[in-house]
C-alpha positions as CSV (number, residue, x, y, z in Angstrom):
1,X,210.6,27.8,93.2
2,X,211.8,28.4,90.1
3,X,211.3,26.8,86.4
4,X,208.4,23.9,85.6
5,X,207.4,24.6,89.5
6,X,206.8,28.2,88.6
7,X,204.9,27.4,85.6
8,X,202.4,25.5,87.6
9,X,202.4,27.9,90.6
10,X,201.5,30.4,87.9
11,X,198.2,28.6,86.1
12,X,197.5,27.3,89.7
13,X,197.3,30.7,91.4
14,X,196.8,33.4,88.8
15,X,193.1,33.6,88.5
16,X,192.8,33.5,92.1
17,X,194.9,36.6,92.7
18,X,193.4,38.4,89.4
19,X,190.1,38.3,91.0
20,X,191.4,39.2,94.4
21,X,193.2,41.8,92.6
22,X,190.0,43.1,90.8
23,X,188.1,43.2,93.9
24,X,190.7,45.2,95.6
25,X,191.2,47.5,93.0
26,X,188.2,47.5,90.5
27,X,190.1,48.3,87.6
28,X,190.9,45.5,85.4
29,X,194.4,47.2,84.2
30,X,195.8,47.9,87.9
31,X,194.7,44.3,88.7
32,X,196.4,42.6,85.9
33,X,199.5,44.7,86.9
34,X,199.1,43.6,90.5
35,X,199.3,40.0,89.6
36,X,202.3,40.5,87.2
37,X,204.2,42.0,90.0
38,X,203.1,39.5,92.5
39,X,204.4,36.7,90.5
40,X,207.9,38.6,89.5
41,X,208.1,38.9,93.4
42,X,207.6,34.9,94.0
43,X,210.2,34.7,91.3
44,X,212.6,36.6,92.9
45,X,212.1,35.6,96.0
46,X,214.6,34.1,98.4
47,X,214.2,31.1,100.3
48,X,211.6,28.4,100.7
49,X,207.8,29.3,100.3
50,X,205.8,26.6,102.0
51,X,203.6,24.9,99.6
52,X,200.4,24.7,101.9
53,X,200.7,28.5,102.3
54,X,201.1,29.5,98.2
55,X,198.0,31.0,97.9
56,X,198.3,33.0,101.3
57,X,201.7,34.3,100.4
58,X,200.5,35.5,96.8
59,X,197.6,37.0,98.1
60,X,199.5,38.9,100.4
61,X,202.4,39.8,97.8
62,X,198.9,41.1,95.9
63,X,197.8,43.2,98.6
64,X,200.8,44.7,99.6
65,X,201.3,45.9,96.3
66,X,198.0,47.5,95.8
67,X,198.2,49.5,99.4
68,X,201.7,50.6,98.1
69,X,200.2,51.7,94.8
70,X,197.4,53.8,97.0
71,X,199.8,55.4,98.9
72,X,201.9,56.0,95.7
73,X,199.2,57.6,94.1
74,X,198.9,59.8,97.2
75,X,201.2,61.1,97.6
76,X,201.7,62.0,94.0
77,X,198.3,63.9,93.5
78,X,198.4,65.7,90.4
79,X,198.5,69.3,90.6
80,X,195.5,71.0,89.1
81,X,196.5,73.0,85.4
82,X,195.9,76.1,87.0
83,X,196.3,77.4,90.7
84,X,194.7,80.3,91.7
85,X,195.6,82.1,94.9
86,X,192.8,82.2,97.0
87,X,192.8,86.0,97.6
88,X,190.2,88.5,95.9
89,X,192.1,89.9,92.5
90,X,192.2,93.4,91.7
91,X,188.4,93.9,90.4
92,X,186.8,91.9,93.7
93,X,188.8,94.1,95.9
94,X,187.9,97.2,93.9
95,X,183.7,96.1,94.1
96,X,184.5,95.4,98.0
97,X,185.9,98.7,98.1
98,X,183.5,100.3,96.5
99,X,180.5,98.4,98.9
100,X,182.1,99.5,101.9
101,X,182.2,103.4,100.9
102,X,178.7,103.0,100.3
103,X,178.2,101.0,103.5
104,X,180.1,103.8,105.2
105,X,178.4,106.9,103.5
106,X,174.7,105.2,104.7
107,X,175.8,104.4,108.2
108,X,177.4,108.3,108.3
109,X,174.1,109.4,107.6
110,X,172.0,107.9,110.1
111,X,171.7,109.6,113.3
112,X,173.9,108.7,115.9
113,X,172.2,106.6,118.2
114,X,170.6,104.4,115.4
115,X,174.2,103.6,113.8
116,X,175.6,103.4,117.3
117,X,172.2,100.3,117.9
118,X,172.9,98.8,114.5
119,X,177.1,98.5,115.1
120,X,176.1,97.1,118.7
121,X,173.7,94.8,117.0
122,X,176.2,93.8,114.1
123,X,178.5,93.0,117.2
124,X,176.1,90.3,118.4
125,X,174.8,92.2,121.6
126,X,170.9,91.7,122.4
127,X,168.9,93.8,122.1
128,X,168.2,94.5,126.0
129,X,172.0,95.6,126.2
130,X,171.6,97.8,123.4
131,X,169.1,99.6,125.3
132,X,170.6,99.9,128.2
133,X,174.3,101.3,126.9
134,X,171.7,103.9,124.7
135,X,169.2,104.3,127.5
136,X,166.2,104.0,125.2
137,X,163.4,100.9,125.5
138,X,164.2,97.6,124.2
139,X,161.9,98.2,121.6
140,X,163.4,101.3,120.3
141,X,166.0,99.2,119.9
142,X,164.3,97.1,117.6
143,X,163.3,99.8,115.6
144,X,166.3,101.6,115.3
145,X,167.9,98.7,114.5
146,X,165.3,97.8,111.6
147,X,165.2,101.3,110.2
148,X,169.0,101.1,110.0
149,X,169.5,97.5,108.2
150,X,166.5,99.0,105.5
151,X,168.4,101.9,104.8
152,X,171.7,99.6,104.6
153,X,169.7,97.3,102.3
154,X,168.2,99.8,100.1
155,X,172.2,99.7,99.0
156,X,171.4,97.0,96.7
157,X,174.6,95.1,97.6
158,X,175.4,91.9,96.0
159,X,173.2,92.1,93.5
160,X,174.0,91.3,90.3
161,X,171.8,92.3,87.0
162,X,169.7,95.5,86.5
């Protein structure tokens, strides 16, 4: 359909797949570019389109070309200005250094059996099975467990400010 026929397909049809368009996209811009292409692509077509189908055809010209501009945009996802690798830098892994020395140095300090409960405790067992691989009371357990995640917290870790 080309010429005076495409003149009157146009003011027929345009407003009808504007709106579709802007319901599709929501931007007023990316609609009015939809419709622009959808028209060039009746242009251009080859062959016959049915007239009791116009609408239909346009609308799906329209559509096509808006879930072809998503996946364009998709796939093109702009890169952020600046990308940081994930790992700790320098300073984070000096301060994690540093907390585990002083993590260490508390836990060496403890008696044996109470860093051996907390370390059993840190490694999810209850507290039952702590007190039988130590052969103490379930509730020495608990208290060597407490006493050592005081001391541990006394640390300070974490903290930031004075």
């Amino acid at each position: 359909m080309k010429g005076p026929e495409f003149g009157s397909l146009y003011e027929r049809y345009a407003s009808d797949v504007l709106r579709f368009a802007l319901y599709l996209t929501g931007s007023r811009a990316d609609a009015e570019e939809i419709v622009a292409e959808t028209f060039v692509r009746a242009w251009v077509a080859t062959g016959d389109i049915r007239v009791e189908t116009v609408k239909a055809y346009l609308l799906s010209i329209a559509r096509n070309l808006h879930i072809a501009g998503h996946r364009a945009r998709a796939r093109e996802a702009s890169m952020p200005g600046e990308v940081r690798d994930g790992r700790p830098g320098p300073e984070a892994a000096t301060v994690a250094r540093d907390e585990l020395r002083a993590v260490m140095r508390v836990l060496n300090e403890l008696p044996e059996i109470d860093r051996a409960a907390v370390l059993m405790r840190s490694e999810s067992l209850a507290y039952d099975e702590i007190a039988r691989a130590l052969d103490i009371s379930p509730a020495a357990a608990r208290v060597k467990v407490h006493r050592a995640r005081l001391k541990l917290a006394g640390l300070g870790l974490g903290r930031s400010g004075p």
